[in-house]
N, C-alpha and C positions, 0 to 999 in steps of 0.2 A: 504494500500500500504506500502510494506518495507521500500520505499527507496524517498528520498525527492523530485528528480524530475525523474519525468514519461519514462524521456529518459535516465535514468539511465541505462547503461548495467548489466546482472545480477551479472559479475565477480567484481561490485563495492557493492553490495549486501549485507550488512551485517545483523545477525542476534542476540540478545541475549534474549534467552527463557528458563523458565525453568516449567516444566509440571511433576506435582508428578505422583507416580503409584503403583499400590499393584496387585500382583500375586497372582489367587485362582485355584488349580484343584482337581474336585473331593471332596472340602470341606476344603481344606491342603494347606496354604500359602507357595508360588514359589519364593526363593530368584533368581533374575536373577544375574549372576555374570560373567562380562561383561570381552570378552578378548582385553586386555587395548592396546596390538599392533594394532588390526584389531578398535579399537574408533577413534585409530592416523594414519592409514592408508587410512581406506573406509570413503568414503565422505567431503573429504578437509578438514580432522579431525574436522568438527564441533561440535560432539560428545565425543569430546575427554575430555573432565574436568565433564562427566556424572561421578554420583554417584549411590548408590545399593536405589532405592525407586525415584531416581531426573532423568531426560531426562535434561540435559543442553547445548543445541546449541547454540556455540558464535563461531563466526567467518562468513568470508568470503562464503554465496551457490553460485555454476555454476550455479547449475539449480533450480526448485522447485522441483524436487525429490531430491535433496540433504536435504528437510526439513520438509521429510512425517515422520508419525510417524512409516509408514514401513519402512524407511530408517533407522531409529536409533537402530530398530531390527539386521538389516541386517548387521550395523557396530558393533554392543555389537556379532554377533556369530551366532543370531537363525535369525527366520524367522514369520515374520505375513504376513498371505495370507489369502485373503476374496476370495469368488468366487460367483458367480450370482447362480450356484448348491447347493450354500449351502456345497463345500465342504473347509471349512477352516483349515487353519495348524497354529499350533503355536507350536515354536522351542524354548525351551528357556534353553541356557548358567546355568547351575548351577555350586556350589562346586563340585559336585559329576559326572556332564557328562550333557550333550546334555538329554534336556528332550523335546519329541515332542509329541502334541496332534493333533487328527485330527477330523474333523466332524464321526460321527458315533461311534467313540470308546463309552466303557459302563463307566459311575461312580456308583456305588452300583447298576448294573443290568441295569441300563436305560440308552439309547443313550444320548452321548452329545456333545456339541459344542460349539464353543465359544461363550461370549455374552461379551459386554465392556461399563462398565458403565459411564456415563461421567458426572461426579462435574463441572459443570461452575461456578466461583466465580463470583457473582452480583455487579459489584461496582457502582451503581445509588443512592444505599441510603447507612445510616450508622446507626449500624454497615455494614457491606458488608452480604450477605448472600449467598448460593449456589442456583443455578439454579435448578429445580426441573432434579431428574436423567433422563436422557435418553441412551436409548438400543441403543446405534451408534453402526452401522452395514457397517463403508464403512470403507476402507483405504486408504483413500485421505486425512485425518487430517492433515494437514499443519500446524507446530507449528509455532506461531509466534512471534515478539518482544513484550515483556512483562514483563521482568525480571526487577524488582525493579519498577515496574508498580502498579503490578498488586498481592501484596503478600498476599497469597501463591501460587497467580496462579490455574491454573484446574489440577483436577485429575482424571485419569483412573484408573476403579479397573478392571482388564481382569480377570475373571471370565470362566473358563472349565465346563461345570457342564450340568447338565439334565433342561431342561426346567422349573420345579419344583422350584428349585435351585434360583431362581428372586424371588420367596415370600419370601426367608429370609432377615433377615437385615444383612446387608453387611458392613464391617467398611470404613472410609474413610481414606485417607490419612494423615500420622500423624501430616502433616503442616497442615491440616485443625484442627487436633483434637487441635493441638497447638495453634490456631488462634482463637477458639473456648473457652478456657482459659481464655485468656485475650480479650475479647471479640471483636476483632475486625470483627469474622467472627460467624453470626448465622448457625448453623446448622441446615435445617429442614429436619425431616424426608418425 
């Protein structure tokens, strides 16, 4: 639960989360580069002190879609859509323009679609470790308070690619690899 009591309305709601991420399509890492009016306009700017690789929501949500991880798409410029078909879009803000992929497009000849891998950081024992990867397939991920909790936090690698494209090894996000250093955080493969 967010909020300390139950009868809390949600406009007393507050949130500070921070959720790393790395961009893959086709094999070729996606800087998202997020348009910094629509972070402080869409979603009661809780997205607005995000960084290029950080999702960082602090502030006040209305609702709980103000604190999907589609929501923070939607306020950076692009777009994540899952569908029950199987036909996914993902839009994403770069230097260069508006990059969007969708289920079906080819990466070297073969269809692909999106896949999103997900690092949960283990904090039961010490050092912390990562939760083994899982293929999360929905877009109901609700970030939550966690910030200075829980560091580095989880990370997302959204991954475009052909089915194939899951056997290789994928890197993780660099507060992992950083956490991993000094060993607070084991990496397993």
């Amino acid at each position: 639960m967010l909020s300390k009591n139950r009868n809390q309305t949600l406009t007393e709601r507050q949130i500070l989360s921070r959720t790393d991420y790395r961009i893959f399509a086709c094999g070729e890492e996606i800087f998202l580069k997020a348009d910094a009016a629509s972070l402080i306009a869409k979603r009661n700017g809780i997205f607005s002190q995000s960084e290029t690789g950080s999702i960082i929501a602090d502030g006040v949500f209305l609702s709980s879609n103000d604190i999907l991880l589609t929501s923070f798409f939607d306020a950076a410029g692009g777009t994540l859509e899952f569908s029950d078909e199987q036909k996914d879009i993902f839009s994403i803000p770069t230097e260069t323009g508006l990059r969007e992929f969708k289920s079906g497009d080819l990466c070297d000849g073969k269809k692909a679609r999106l896949h999103v891998l997900h690092h949960r950081v283990e904090t039961s024992t010490k050092p912390w470790s990562i939760h083994s990867r899982i293929l999360w397939k929905y877009f109901d991920y609700i970030l939550t308070n966690n910030y200075g909790k829980v560091p580095p936090g989880d990370c997302f690698i959204f991954i475009f690619d052909s089915e194939d494209a899951l056997e290789r090894p994928w890197p993780h996000c660099s507060s992992h690899e950083k956490a991993s250093v000094t060993r607070e955080l084991i990496l397993k493969k």
